[in-house]
C-alpha positions as CSV (number, residue, x, y, z in Angstrom):
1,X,-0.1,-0.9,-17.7
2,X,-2.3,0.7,-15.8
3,X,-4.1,2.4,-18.6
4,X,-5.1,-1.4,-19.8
5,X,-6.6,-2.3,-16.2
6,X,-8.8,0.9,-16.5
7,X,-9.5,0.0,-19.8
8,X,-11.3,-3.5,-19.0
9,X,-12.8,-2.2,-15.8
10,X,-14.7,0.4,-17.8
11,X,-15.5,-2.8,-20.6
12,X,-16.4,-4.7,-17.9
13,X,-19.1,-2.1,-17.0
14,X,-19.5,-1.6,-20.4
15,X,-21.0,-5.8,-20.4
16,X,-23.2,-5.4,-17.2
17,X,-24.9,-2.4,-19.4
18,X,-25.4,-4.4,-22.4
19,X,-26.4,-7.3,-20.5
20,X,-28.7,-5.2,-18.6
21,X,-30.2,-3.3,-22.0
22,X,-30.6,-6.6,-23.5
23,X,-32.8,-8.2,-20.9
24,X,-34.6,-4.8,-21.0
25,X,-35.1,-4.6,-24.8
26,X,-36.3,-8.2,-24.9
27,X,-38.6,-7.9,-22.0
28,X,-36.8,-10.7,-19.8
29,X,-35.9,-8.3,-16.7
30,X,-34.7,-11.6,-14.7
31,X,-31.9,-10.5,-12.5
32,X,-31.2,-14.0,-10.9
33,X,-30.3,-15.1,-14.8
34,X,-26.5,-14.9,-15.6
35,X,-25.5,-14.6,-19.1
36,X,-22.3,-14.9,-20.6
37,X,-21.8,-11.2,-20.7
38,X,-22.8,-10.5,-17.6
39,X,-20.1,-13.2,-16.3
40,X,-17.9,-11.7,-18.3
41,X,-18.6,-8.5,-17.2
42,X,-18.1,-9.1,-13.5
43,X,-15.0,-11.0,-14.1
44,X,-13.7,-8.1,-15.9
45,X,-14.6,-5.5,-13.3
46,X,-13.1,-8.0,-10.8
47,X,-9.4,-8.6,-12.4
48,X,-9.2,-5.1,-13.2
49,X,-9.8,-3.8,-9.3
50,X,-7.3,-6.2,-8.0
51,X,-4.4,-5.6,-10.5
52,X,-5.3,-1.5,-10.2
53,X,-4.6,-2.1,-6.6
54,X,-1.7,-3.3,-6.3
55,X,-0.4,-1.5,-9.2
56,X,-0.5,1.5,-7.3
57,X,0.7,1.2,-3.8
58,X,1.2,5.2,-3.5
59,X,-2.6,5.0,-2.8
60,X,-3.2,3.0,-0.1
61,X,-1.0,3.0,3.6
62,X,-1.8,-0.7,4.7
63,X,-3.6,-3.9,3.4
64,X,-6.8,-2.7,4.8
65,X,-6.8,0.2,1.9
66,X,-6.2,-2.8,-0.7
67,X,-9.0,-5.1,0.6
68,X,-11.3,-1.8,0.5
69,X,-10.2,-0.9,-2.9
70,X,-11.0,-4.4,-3.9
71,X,-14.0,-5.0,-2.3
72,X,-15.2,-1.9,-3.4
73,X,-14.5,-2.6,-6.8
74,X,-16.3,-6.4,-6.8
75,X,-19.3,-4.1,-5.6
76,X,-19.6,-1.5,-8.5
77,X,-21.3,-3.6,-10.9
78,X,-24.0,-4.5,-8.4
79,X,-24.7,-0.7,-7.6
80,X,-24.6,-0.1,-11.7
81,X,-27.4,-2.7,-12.2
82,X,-29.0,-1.5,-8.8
83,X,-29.0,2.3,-10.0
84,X,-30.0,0.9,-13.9
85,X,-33.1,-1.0,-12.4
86,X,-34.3,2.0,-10.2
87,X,-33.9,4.3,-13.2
88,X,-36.3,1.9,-15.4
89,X,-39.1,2.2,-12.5
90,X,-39.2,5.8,-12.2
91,X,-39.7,6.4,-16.1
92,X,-42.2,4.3,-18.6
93,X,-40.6,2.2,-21.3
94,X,-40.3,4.7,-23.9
95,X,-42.0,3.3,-27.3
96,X,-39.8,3.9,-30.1
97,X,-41.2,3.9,-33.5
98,X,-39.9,4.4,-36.9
């Protein structure tokens, strides 16, 4: 089970990228916008960080290690887009021809 909840957290990231290659491709870099796949993305990411929490209670002592692991987890597709965007404005578009 808990192969399945890593799974869809790394789908989940797997959305936010395609999301965030999509609005790069088509020139629309609009971070306030949410998409479908970004929702769906975040929801993902979400779900699978609470269930992996307390699916595995060997990792963590108290509540507080839960409510880190899961805030934690609601965070990583924020620092994915955040570390995407930064990576765009230190390199050029590259122009890709055929």
């Amino acid at each position: 089970m808990v192969q399945v909840f890593t799974i869809l957290f790394f789908v989940g990231l797997g959305f936010v990228l395609l999301n965030f290659l999509y609005q790069l491709f088509m020139q629309k870099m609009v971070m306030r916008s949410w998409s479908v796949v970004r929702i769906i993305g975040y929801i993902l990411v979400v779900i699978s960080g609470i269930f992996l929490a307390f699916m595995n209670p060997h990792w963590f002592h108290s509540f507080e290690g839960y409510a880190c692991a899961v805030a934690v987890s609601w965070t990583i597709p924020f620092i994915e887009e955040w570390l995407l965007l930064w990576g765009c404005s230190r390199f050029k578009r590259p122009r890709i021809s055929i």
